[in-house]
C-alpha positions in Angstrom: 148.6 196.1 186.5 148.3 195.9 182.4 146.6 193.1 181.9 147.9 192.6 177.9 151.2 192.4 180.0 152.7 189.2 179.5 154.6 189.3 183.0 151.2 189.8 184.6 150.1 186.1 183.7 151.2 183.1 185.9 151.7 180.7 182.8 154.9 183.5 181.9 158.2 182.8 183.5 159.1 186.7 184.6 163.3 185.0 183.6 162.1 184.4 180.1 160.3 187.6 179.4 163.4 189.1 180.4 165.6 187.0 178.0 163.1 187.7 175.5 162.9 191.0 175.8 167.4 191.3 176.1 167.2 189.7 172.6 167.5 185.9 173.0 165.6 184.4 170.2 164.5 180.9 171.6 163.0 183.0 174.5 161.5 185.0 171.9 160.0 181.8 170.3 159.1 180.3 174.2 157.3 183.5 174.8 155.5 183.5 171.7 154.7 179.5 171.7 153.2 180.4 175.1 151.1 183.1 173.9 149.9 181.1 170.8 149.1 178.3 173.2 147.0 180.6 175.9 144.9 182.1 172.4 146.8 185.1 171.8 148.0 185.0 168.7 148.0 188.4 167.6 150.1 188.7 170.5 152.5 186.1 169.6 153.5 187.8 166.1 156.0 190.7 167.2 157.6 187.9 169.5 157.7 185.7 166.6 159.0 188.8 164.5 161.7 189.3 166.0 162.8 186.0 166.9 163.1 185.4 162.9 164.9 188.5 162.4 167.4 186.3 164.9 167.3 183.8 162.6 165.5 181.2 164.3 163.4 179.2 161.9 160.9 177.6 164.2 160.0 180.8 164.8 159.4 181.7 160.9 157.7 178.8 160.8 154.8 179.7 163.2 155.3 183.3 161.9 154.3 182.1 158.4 151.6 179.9 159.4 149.9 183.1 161.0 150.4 185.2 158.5 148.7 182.2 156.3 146.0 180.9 157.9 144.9 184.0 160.5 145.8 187.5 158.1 145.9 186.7 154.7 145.9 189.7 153.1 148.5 189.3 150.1 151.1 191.0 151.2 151.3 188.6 154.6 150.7 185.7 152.3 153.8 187.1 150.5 156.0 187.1 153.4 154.7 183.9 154.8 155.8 181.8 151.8 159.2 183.9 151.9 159.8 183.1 155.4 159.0 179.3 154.9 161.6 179.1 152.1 163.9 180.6 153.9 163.5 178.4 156.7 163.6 175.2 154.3 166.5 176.6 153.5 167.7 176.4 157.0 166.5 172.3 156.8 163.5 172.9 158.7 161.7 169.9 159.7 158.3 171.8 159.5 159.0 174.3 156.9 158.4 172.3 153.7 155.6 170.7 155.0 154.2 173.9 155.3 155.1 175.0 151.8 152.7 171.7 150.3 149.6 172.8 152.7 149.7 176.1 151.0 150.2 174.9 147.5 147.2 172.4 148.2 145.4 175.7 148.6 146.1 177.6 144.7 146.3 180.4 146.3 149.9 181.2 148.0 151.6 179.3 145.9 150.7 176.9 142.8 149.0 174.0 143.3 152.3 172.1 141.2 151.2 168.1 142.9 155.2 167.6 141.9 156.7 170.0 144.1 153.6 169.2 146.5 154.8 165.5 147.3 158.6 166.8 146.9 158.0 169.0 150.1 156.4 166.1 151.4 159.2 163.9 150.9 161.9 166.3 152.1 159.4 166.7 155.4 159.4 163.8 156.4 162.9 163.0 155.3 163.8 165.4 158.5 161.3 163.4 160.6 158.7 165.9 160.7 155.7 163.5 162.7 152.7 165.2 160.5 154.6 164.3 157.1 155.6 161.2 158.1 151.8 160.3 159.0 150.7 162.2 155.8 152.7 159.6 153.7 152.0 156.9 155.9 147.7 157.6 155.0 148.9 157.8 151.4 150.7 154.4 151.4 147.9 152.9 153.1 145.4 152.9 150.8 148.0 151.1 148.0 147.6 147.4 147.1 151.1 147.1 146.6 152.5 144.7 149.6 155.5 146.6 149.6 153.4 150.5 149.8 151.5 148.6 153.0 154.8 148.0 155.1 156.1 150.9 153.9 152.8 152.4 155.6 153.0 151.1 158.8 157.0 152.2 159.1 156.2 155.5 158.7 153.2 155.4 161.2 155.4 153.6 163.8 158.2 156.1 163.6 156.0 159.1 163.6 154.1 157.5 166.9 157.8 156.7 168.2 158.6 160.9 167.7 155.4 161.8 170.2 152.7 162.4 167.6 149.7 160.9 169.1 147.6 160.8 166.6 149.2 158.4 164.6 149.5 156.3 167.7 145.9 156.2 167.5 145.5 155.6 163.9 148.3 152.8 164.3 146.2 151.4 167.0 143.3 151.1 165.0 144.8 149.7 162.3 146.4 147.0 164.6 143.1 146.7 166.1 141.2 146.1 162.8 143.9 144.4 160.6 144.0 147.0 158.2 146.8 148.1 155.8 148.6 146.0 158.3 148.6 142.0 159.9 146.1 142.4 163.1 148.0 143.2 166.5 145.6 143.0 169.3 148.4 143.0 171.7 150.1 146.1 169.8 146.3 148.2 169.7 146.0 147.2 173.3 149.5 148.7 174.5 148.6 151.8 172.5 145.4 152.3 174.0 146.8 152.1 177.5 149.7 154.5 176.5 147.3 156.7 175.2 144.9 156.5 178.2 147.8 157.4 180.1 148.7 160.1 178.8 145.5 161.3 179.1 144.3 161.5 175.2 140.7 160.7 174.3 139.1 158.2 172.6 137.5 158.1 169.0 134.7 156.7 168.1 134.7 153.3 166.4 135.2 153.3 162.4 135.0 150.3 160.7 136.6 150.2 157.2 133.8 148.5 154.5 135.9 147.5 151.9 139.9 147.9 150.9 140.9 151.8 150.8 142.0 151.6 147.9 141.1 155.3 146.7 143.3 156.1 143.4 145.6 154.4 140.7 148.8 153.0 142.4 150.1 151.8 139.2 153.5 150.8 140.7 154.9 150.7 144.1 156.5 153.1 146.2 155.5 156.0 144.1 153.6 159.4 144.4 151.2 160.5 142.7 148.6 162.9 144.9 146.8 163.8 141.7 145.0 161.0 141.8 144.3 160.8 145.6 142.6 164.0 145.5 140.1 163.3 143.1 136.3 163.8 143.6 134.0 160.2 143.3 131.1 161.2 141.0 127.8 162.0 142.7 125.2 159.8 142.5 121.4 161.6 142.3 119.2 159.8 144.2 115.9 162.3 144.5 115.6 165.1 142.2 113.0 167.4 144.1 114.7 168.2 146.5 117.9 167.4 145.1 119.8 164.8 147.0 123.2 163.5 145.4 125.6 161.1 147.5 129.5 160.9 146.9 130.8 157.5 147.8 134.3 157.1 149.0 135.7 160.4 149.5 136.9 159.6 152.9 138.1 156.5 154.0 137.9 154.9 157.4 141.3 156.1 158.1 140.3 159.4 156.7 137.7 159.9 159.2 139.5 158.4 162.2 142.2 161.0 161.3 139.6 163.9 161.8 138.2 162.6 165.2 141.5 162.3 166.3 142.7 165.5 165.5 139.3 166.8 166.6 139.1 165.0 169.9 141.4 167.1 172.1 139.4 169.8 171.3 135.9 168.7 171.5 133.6 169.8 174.5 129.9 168.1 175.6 127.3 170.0 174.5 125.3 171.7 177.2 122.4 171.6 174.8 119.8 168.5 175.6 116.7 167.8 174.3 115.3 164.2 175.1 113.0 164.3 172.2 
């Protein structure tokens, strides 16, 4: 038995491999999805190859973001950014999101914060759950009343689509009354939905002050310039040199990283009582 052969794994479906391999691109993108999920994905990309060839553009989707984030040599870096606006062009939910994480990069495409939050915009236009959380963080932090419900709209829907971590985020925020009236009955459904479902708990962030973090000079308007800024350091010992940034991450901003991080984290098997 080969053990790179896919057929020889029980979480392959012996029917799909076959469809895959007669031509069928959404087995094609099954297979490969599969493979990507079991840690294979080097062994994902012809799958995903050929399913684009098909003309399937979740499948360039995940092509590109491989060739992006696990090759990048310039030439796959190339191809990725081709195969992502090609599948924009297709309306891909996931595509122009895509397109702004590389920009944000400077390196496989421009970082232009225009064409940036237009992607942004046109991602979560096609209900795309990680855009539609990207603007609701964004809207959050505004003073603008309007901004706020704005904010929790967008979290709501993308929670509504299956994205669990806004679910969490909006369950904090109903929890703690921020960017948003205080719902304790709202953060307690959540929780049990989410406990359900079997997703983990974060650990308890308490916002300080409002997260309020760059210029919203008028409402409903984006400008990620200005979000993305750097605080300046304050020095507060010279030999050795310690300098502090204050308020590069908000609350939200580090509830969004435990919660992304959380499905993924493992107890250490390293103790040491002292």
């Amino acid at each position: 038995m080969n053990a790179n052969d896919p057929s020889a794994r029980p979480e392959f479906d012996p029917h799909r491999l076959a469809q895959a391999e007669s031509g069928d691109p959404q087995a094609q993108f099954a297979l490969a999805q599969a493979l990507i999920g079991t840690g294979r994905p080097s062994d994902a990309l012809p799958w995903l190859k050929r399913s684009t060839a098909a003309g399937h553009p979740p499948a360039a989707v995940e092509l590109a973001r491989i060739l992006l984030f696990l090759t990048q040599s310039d030439q796959d870096i190339a191809d990725a950014v081709r195969w992502l606006h090609w599948a924009d062009a297709k309306a891909s939910p996931a595509a122009p999101y895509w397109l702004a994480l590389a920009a944000l990069g400077n390196r496989a495409l421009e970082c232009d914060f225009g064409r940036i939050g237009g992607w942004l915009l046109s991602s979560a236009r096609r209900r795309f759950p990680p855009a539609l959380r990207a603007l609701a963080l964004y809207f959050g932090r505004s003073p603008h009343p309007a901004d706020r419900t704005a904010s929790e709209r967008l979290l709501r829907d993308a929670s509504q689509l299956g994205d669990v971590v806004s679910a969490r985020l909006l369950a904090e925020r109903a929890r703690h009354g921020e960017s948003m009236p205080a719902d304790p009955a709202l953060a307690t459904q959540l929780d049990r939905q989410l406990a359900a479902a079997g997703c983990p708990n974060i650990a308890q962030v308490v916002a300080q002050r409002d997260p309020v973090a760059a210029p919203f000079e008028r409402p409903q308007h984006l400008a990620l310039e200005g979000l993305l800024s750097v605080p300046a350091p304050q020095t507060l010992h010279a030999s050795p040199w310690v300098r502090v940034a204050d308020g590069v991450l908000s609350a939200e901003d580090c509830r969004l990283i435990s919660a992304i991080a959380a499905p993924h984290l493992r107890r250490s098997r390293v103790f040491d009582p002292q």
